[in-house]
C-alpha positions in Angstrom: 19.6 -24.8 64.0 18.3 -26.2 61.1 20.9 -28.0 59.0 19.0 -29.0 55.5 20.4 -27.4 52.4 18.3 -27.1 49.3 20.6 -27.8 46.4 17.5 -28.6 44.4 13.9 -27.9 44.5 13.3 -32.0 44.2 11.3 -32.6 46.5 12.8 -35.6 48.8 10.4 -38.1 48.1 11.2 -38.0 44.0 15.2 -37.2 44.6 17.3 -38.3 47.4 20.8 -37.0 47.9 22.5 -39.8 46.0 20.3 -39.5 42.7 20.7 -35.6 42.9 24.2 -35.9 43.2 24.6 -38.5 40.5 22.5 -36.3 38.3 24.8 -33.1 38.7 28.1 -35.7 38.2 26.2 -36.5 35.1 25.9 -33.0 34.2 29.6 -32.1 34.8 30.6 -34.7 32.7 28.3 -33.5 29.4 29.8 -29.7 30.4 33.1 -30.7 30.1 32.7 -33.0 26.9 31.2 -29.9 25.4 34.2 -28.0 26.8 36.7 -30.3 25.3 35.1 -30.5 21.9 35.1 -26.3 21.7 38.4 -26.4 22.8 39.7 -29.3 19.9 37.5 -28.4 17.6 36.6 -24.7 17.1 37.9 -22.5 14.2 
């Protein structure tokens, strides 16, 4: 059995696990900033 899983369609030789996942931690963190500020700051 095959175990790869395609979390993104990077191919491996531009984006290895650890920059992938870095990128998406990156992500998380502007999607909850953006939550935080609608939360605080919407009328």
């Amino acid at each position: 059995m095959d175990a790869d899983r395609n979390f993104t369609n990077l191919l491996p030789t531009d984006a290895d696990g650890i920059l992938v996942a870095e990128l998406y931690q990156g992500r998380w963190s502007v999607e909850t900033l953006f939550q935080t500020v609608t939360q605080n700051f919407h009328r």
